[in-house]
VEXDREN-2710 file (C-alpha; in Angstrom, 1 decimal):
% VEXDREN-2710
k/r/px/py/pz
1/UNK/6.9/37.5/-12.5
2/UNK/9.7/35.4/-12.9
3/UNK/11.0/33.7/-15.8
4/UNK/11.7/29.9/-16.5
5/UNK/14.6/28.9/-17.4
6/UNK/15.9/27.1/-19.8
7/UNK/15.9/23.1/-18.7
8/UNK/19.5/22.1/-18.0
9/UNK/20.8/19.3/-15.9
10/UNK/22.9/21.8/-13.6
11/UNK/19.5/23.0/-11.9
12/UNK/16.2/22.3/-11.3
13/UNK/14.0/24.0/-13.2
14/UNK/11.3/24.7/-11.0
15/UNK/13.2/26.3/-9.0
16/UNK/14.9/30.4/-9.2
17/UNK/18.5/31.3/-8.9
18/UNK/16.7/33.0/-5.6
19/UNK/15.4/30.0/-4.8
20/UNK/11.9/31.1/-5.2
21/UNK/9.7/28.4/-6.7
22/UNK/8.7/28.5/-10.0
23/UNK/5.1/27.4/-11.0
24/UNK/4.8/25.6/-13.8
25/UNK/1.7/25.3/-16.3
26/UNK/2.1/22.0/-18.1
27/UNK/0.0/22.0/-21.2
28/UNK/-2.6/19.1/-22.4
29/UNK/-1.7/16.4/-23.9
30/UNK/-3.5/13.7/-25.8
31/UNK/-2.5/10.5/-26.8
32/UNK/-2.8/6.6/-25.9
33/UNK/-0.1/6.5/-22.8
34/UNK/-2.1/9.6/-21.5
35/UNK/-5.3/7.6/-21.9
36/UNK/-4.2/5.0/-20.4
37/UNK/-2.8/6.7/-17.6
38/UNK/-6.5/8.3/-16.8
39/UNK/-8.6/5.4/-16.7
40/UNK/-5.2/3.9/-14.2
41/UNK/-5.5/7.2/-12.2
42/UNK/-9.3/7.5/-12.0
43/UNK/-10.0/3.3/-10.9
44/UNK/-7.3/4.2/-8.4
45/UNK/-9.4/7.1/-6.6
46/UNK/-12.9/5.0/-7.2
47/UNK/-10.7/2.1/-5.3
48/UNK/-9.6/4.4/-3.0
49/UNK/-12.8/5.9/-2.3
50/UNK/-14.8/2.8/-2.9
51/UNK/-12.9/0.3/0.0
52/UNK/-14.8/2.0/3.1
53/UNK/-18.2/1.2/1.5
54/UNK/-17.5/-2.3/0.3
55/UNK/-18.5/-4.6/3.5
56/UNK/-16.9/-8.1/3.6
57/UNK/-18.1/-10.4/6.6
58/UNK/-19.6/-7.6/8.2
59/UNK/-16.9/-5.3/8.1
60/UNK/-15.8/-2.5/5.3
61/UNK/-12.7/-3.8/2.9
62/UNK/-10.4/-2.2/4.7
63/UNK/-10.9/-1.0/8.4
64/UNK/-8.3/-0.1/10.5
65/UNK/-9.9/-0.1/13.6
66/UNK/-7.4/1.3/16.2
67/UNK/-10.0/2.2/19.0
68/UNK/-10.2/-1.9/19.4
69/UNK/-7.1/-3.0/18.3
70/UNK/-8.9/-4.9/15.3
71/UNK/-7.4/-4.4/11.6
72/UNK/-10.2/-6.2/9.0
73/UNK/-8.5/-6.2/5.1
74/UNK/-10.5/-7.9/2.8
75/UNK/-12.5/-10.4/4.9
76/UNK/-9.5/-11.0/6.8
77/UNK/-9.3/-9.9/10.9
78/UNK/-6.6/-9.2/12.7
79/UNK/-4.9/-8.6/16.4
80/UNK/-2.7/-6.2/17.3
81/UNK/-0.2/-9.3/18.1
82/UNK/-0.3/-10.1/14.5
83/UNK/1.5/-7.4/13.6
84/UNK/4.3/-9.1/12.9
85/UNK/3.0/-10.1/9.7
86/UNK/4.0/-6.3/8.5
87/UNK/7.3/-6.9/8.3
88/UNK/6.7/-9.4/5.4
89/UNK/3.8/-7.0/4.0
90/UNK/6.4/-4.1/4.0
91/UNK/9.8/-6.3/2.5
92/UNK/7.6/-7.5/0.1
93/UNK/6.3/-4.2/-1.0
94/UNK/9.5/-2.7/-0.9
95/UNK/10.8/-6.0/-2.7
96/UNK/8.3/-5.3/-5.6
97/UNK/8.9/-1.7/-6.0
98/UNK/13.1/-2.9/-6.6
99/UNK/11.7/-5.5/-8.8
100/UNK/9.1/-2.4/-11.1
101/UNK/12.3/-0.2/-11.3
102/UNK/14.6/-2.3/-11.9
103/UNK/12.2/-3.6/-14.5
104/UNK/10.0/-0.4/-16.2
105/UNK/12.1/2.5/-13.9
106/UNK/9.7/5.0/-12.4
107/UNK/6.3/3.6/-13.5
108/UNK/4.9/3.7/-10.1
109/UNK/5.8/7.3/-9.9
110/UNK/4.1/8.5/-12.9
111/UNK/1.1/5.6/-12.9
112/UNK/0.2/4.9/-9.2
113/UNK/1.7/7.4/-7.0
114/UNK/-0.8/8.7/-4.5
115/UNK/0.4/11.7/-4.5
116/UNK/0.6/12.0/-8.6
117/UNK/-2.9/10.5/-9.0
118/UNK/-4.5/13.5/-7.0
119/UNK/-2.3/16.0/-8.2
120/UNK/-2.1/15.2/-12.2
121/UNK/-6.0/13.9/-12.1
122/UNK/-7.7/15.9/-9.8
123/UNK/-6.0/19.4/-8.8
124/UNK/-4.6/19.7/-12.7
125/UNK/-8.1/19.3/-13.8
126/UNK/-9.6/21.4/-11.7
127/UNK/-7.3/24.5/-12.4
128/UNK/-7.4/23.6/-16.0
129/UNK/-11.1/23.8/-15.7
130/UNK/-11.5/27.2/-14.3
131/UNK/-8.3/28.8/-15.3
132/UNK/-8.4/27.2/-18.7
133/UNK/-5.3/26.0/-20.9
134/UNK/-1.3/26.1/-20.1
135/UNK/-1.4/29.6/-22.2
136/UNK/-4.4/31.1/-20.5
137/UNK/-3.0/30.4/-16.8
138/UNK/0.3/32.0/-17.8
139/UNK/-1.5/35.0/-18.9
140/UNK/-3.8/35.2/-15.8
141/UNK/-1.0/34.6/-13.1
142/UNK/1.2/37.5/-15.3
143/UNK/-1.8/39.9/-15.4
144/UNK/-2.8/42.1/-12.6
145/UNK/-5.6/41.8/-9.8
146/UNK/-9.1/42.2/-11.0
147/UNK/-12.7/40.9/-10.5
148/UNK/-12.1/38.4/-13.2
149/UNK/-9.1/37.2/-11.9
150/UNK/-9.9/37.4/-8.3
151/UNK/-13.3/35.4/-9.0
152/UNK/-11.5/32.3/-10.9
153/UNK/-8.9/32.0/-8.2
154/UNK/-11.4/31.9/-5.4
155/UNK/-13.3/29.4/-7.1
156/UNK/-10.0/27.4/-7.9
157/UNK/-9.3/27.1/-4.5
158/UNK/-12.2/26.6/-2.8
159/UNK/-12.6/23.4/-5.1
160/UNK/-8.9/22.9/-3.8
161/UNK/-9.9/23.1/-0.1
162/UNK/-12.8/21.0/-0.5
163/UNK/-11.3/17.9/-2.2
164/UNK/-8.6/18.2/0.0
165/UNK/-11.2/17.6/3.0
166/UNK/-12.6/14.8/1.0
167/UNK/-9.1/13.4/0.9
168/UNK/-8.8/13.5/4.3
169/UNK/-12.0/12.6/5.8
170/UNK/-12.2/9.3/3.2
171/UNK/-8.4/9.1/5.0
172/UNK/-9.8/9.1/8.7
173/UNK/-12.3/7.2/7.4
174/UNK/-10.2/3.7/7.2
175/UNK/-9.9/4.4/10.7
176/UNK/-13.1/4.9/12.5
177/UNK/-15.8/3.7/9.5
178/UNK/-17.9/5.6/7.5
179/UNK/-20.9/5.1/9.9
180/UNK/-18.9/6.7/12.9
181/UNK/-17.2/9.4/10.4
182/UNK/-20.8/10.5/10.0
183/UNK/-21.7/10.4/13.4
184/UNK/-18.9/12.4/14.1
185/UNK/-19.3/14.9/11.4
186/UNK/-23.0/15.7/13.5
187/UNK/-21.5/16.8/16.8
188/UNK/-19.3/19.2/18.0
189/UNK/-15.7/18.8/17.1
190/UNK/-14.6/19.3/21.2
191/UNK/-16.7/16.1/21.4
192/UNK/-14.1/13.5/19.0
193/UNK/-11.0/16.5/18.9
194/UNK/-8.2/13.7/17.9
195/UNK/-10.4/12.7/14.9
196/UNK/-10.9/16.2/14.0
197/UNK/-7.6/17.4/14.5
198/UNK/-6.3/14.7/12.5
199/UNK/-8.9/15.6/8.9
200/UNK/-8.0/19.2/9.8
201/UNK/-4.2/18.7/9.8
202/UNK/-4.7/16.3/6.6
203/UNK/-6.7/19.3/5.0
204/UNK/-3.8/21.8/5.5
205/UNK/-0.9/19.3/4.5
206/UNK/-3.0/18.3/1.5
207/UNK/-3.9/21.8/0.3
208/UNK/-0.9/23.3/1.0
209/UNK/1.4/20.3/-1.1
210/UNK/-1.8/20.3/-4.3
211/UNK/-1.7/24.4/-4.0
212/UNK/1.0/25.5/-4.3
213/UNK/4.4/22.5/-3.6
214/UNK/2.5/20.4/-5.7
215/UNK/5.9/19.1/-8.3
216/UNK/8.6/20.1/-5.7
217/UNK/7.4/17.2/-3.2
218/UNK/8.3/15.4/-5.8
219/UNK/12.0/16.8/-6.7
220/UNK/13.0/17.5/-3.0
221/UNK/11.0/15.5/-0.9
222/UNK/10.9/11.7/-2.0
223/UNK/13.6/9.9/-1.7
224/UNK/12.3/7.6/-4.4
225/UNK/14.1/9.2/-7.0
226/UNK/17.6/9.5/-5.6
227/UNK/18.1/5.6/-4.9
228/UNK/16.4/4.8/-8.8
229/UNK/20.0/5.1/-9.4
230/UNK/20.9/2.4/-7.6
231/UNK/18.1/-0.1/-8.5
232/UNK/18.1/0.7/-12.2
233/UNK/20.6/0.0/-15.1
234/UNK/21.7/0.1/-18.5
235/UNK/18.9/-2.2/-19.6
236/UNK/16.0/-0.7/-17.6
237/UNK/13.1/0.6/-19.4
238/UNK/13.0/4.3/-19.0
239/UNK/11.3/7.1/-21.3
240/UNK/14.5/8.3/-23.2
241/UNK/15.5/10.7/-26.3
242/UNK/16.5/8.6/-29.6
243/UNK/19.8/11.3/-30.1
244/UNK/20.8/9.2/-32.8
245/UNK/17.9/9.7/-34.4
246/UNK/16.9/13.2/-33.2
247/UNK/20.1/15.0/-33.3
248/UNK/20.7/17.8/-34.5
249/UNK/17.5/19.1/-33.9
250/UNK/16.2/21.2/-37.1
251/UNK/13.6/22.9/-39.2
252/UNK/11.3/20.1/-41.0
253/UNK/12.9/21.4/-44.0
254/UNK/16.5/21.1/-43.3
255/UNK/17.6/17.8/-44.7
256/UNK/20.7/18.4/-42.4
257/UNK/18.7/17.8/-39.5
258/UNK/17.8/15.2/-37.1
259/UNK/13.6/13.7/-37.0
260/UNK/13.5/16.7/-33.8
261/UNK/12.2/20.2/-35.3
262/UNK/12.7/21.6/-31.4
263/UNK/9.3/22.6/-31.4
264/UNK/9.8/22.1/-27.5
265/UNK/6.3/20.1/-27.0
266/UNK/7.7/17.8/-24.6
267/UNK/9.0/20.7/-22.7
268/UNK/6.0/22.4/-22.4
269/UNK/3.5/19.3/-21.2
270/UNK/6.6/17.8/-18.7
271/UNK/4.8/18.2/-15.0
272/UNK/8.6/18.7/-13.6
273/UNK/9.7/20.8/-16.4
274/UNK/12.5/19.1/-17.7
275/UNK/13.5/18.5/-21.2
276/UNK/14.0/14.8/-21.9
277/UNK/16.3/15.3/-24.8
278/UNK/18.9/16.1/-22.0
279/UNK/18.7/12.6/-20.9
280/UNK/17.8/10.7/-17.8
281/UNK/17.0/13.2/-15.2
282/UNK/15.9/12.6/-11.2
283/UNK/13.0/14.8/-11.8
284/UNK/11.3/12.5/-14.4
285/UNK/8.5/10.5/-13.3
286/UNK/7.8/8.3/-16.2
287/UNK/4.7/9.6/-16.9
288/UNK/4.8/9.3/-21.0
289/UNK/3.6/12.9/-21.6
290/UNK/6.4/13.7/-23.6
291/UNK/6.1/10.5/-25.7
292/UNK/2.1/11.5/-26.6
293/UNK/3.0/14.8/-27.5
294/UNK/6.2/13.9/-29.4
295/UNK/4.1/11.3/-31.3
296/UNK/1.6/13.6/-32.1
297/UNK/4.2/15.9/-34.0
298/UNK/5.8/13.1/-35.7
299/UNK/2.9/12.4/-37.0
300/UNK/1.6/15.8/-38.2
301/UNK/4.6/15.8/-39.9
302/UNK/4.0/11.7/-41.3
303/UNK/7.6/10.5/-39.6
304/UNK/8.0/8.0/-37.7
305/UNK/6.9/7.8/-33.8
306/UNK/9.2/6.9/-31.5
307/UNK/11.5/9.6/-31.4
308/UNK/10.9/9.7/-27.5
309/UNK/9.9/6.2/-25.9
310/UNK/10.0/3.8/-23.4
311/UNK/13.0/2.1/-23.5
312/UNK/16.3/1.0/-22.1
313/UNK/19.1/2.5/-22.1
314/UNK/20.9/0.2/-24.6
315/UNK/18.2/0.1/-26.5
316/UNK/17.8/4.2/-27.3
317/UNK/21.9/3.9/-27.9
318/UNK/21.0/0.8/-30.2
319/UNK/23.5/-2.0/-28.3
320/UNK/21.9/-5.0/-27.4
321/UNK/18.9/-5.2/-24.6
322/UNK/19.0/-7.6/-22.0
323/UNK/15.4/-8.2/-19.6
324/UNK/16.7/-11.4/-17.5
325/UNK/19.7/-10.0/-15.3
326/UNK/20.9/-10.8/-12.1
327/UNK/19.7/-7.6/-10.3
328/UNK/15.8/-8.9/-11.5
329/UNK/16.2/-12.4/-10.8
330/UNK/17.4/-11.2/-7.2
331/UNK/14.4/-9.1/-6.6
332/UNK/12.0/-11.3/-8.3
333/UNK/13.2/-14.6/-6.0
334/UNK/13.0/-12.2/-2.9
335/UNK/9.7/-10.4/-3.9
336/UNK/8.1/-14.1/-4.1
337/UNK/9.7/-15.0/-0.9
338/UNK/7.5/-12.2/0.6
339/UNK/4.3/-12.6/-1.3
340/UNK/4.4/-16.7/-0.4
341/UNK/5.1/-16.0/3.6
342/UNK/2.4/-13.6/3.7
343/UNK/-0.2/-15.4/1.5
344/UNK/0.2/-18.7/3.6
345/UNK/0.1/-16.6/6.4
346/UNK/-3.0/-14.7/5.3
347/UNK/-4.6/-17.8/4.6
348/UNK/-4.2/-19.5/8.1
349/UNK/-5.5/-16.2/9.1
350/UNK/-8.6/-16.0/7.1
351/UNK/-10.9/-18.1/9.3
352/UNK/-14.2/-16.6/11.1
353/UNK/-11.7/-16.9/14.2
354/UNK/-8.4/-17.7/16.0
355/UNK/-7.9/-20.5/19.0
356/UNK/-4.4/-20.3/19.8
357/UNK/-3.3/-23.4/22.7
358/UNK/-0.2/-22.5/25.5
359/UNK/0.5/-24.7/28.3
360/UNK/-0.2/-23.3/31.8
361/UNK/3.5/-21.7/32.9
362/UNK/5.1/-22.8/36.0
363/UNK/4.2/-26.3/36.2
364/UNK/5.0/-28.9/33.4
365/UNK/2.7/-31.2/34.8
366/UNK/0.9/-32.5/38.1
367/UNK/0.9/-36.3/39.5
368/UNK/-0.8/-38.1/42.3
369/UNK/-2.5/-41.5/43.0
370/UNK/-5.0/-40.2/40.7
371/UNK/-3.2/-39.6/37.6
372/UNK/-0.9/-37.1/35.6
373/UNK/-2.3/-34.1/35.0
374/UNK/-1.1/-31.7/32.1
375/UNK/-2.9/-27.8/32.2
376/UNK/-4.0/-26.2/29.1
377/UNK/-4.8/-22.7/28.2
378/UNK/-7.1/-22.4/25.1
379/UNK/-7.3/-18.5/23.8
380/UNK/-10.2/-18.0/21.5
381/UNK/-10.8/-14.7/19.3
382/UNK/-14.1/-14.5/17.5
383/UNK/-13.7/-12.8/14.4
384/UNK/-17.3/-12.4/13.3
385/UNK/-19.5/-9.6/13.8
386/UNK/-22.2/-11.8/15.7
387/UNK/-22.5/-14.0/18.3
388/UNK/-20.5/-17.6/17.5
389/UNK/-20.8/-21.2/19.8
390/UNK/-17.8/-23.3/19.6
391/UNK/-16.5/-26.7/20.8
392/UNK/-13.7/-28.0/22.2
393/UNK/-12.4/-31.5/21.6
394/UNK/-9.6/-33.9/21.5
395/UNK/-8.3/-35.8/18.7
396/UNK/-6.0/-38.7/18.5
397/UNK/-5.9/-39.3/22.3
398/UNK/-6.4/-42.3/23.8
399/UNK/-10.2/-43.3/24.7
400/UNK/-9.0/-43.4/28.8
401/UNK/-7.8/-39.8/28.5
402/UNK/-10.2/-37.2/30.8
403/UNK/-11.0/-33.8/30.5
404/UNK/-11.9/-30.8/33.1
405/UNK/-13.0/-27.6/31.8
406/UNK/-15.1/-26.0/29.6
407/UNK/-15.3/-27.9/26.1
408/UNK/-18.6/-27.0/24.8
409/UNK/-21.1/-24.3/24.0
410/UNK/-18.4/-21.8/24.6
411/UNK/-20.5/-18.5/23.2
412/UNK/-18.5/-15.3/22.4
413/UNK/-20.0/-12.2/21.4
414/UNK/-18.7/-10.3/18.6
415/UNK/-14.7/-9.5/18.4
416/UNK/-14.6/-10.8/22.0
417/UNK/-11.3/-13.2/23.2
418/UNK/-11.3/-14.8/25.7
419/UNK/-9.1/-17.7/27.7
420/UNK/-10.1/-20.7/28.7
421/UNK/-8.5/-23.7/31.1
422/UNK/-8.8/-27.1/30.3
423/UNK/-7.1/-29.8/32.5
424/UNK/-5.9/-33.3/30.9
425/UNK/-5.6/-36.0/33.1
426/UNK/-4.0/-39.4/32.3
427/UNK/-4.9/-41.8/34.8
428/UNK/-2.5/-43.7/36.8
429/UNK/-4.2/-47.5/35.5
430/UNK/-3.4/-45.9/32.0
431/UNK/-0.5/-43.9/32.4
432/UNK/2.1/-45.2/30.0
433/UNK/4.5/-41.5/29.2
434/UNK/4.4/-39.0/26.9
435/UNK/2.2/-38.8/24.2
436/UNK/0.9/-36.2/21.5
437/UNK/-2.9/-35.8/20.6
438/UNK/-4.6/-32.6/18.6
439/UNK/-7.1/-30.0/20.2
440/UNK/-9.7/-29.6/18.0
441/UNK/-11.9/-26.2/18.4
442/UNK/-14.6/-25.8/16.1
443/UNK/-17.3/-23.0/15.2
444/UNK/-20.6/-24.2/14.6
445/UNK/-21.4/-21.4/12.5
446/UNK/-19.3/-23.0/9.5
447/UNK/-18.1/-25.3/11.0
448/UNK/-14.9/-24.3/10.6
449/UNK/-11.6/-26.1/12.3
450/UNK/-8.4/-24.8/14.3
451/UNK/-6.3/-27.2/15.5
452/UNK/-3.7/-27.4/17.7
453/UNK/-1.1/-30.1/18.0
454/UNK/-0.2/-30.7/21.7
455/UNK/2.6/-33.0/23.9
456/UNK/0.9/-34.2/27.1
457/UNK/4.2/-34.2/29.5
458/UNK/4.7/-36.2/32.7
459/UNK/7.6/-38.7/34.0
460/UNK/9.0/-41.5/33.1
461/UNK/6.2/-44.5/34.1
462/UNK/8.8/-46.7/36.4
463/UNK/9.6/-42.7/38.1
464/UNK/5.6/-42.2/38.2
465/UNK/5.0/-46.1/39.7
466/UNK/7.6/-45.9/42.1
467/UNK/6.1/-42.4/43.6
468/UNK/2.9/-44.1/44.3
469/UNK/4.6/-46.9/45.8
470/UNK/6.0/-44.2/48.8
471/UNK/3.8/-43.9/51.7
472/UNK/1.8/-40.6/52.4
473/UNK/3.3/-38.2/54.8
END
């Protein structure tokens, strides 16, 4: 079996000279940051599981429904032509995670990362569970096949395998709803192949990565910890080694020795196998493990905690800290900039359903002896998951003003769109030019509003009185 290394900032650890991976064994570690970190992790897979059960207006929290081109997040329904709105949804995501590092570093990576959520509170547990403690897994992968040994990995990775197939079909799940997902799950696979190609393909990735890449995603695969660099700074708050403090490290009873007795417990519960006291490393994932365990030593031996801890770097070499800085102020003002777009989007967007009002292309507008007539097309999308009447009227237009085309009891069944025609004529007695009024459609379910401010177009009235005055052809 291969050896680890020492930690060094020339290699990665996890990783041999023959470029074999090396499996680490992080030990327990308990303390208030891992605590915390837990009951983060754990509401983060109840949420995750939780969203396709929790129905709002008829629909689960979050249903990605690609079969009709229908995407319902938290009461809220959308098209497929309102995708536009990801591109403020993704800047001011993106915006937010600049704004966290720049701010607390790597939190999300150690706190909220998917992919460290399952790993650290699921698969960890589980092999923890059956193979027991850091020590006793060391042993077992060093000692040679037997029933004993043969038994606990089976059962290690069946429970691998299965909550990987959780993870997946909860996955599909956003996509198709629980109710199909089950419906599925009861026929043959040949008869819904994409859906179970895609859990199957989700199973593999998932047990393969929590298995056996499990850190090394991490390390070689995310790019999230290469561009920290350029986010962060001097005076962002990172989990860091006190050297002036520490250094050198020492027997408790050497008074010529720093607060660090190199007992190497932060070494041994790192899940990327690093050793902070080297400094800021790419492989650290801000997940305070080393800060429990170094507390609880410090405290055994009644010193003071702190020797590792969140901080900046100014602050662990003890110059002055700075929060407000341009690089935050940037992110912050850009991050808001996102968040307002998209919630005053997301709020025009939240009604029961859509009416959206285009003139008829082609022709501006019509005239004869009869009047000036201006052509409207009304698109309507019900939102709701039942059957929903609405009504079409004008507002603000003058009392003379006539309609043609359906304005009333207009029924559409659930999710259905449809486009309606509505002609506006301005009679020639009444004609007097352009003028602006609002198309009012309402839902008499809620009576809920959309409407839509419209120009009625036509010519000038001496141009529209001297064309009646020409004699018919």
């Amino acid at each position: 079996m291969a050896t680890q290394k020492q930690p060094n900032l020339d290699s990665v650890t996890t990783i041999n000279k023959d470029g074999s991976h090396f499996k680490l064994h992080p030990s327990d570690v308990q303390g208030p940051f891992t605590l915390w970190r837990r009951i983060v992790g754990y509401a983060l897979i109840v949420l995750y599981a939780a969203l396709p059960w929790i129905p709002i207006n008829g629909y689960p929290a979050l249903f990605l429904d690609t079969a009709q081109r229908r995407f319902h997040v938290l009461g809220i329904t959308l098209a497929v032509q309102d995708l536009w709105l990801l591109f403020f949804l993704i800047s001011g995501l993106g915006f937010s995670l600049f704004f966290i590092t720049a701010l607390l570093g790597r939190v999300w990576c150690g706190w909220a990362c998917p992919y460290t959520v399952f790993l650290d509170h699921v698969f960890r547990r589980i092999e923890r569970l059956v193979e027991g403690d850091a020590q006793a897994r060391r042993k077992l992968d060093a000692a040679p096949k037997s029933p004993q040994k043969t038994t606990k990995r089976i059962i290690k990775h069946s429970l691998f395998l299965l909550c990987s197939t959780l993870i997946a079909h909860i996955f599909v799940s956003y996509f198709i709803s629980l109710e199909n997902l089950y419906l599925y799950m009861q026929e043959s696979p040949g008869e819904h192949a994409v859906s179970f190609g895609v859990v199957a393909f989700l199973t593999i990735v998932l047990y393969f990565c929590f298995a056996w890449f499990r850190e090394q995603f991490c390390i070689v695969m995310c790019p999230y910890g290469r561009i920290q660099s350029a986010l962060s700074d001097d005076d962002t708050m990172v989990i860091g080694y006190d050297t002036h403090r520490g250094n050198p490290p020492g027997k408790p009873k050497d008074p010529n020795a720093g607060d660090c007795i190199d007992c190497r417990r932060c070494v041994q519960v790192c899940p990327t196998g690093i050793d902070i006291r080297n400094g800021l490393q790419m492989e650290c994932i801000g997940c305070a493990a080393c800060i429990d365990a170094c507390d609880a030593i410090m405290t055994k031996l009644k010193r003071p905690t702190g020797l590792v801890r969140y901080d900046s770097h100014n602050g662990l070499e003890q110059k002055k800290k700075r929060v407000i800085r341009p690089r935050i102020l940037v992110y912050a003002l850009m991050m808001m900039l996102g968040a307002t777009v998209l919630s005053l989007t997301l709020y025009n967007k939240a009604r029961s359903f859509s009416a959206q009002v285009n003139k008829m292309r082609g022709v501006t507008y019509q005239m004869d002896k009869a009047g000036v007539r201006n052509v409207y097309q009304i698109h309507l999308f019900n939102k709701r998951n039942q059957d929903s009447t609405f009504d079409i009227r004008l507002v603000d237009a003058p009392e003379w003003i006539q309609t043609t085309g359906t304005t009333e009891n207009i029924v559409l069944k659930p999710l259905e769109e449809k486009t309606y025609t509505l002609v506006v004529t301005a009679p020639a007695e009444h004609y007097k030019g352009k003028f602006n009024f609002t198309l009012q459609v309402q839902s008499r379910i809620d009576e809920s509003t959309v409407d839509n401010e419209v120009r009625f177009l036509g010519p000038s009235p001496r141009l529209y009185r001297k064309s009646l005055e020409k004699p018919e052809k």
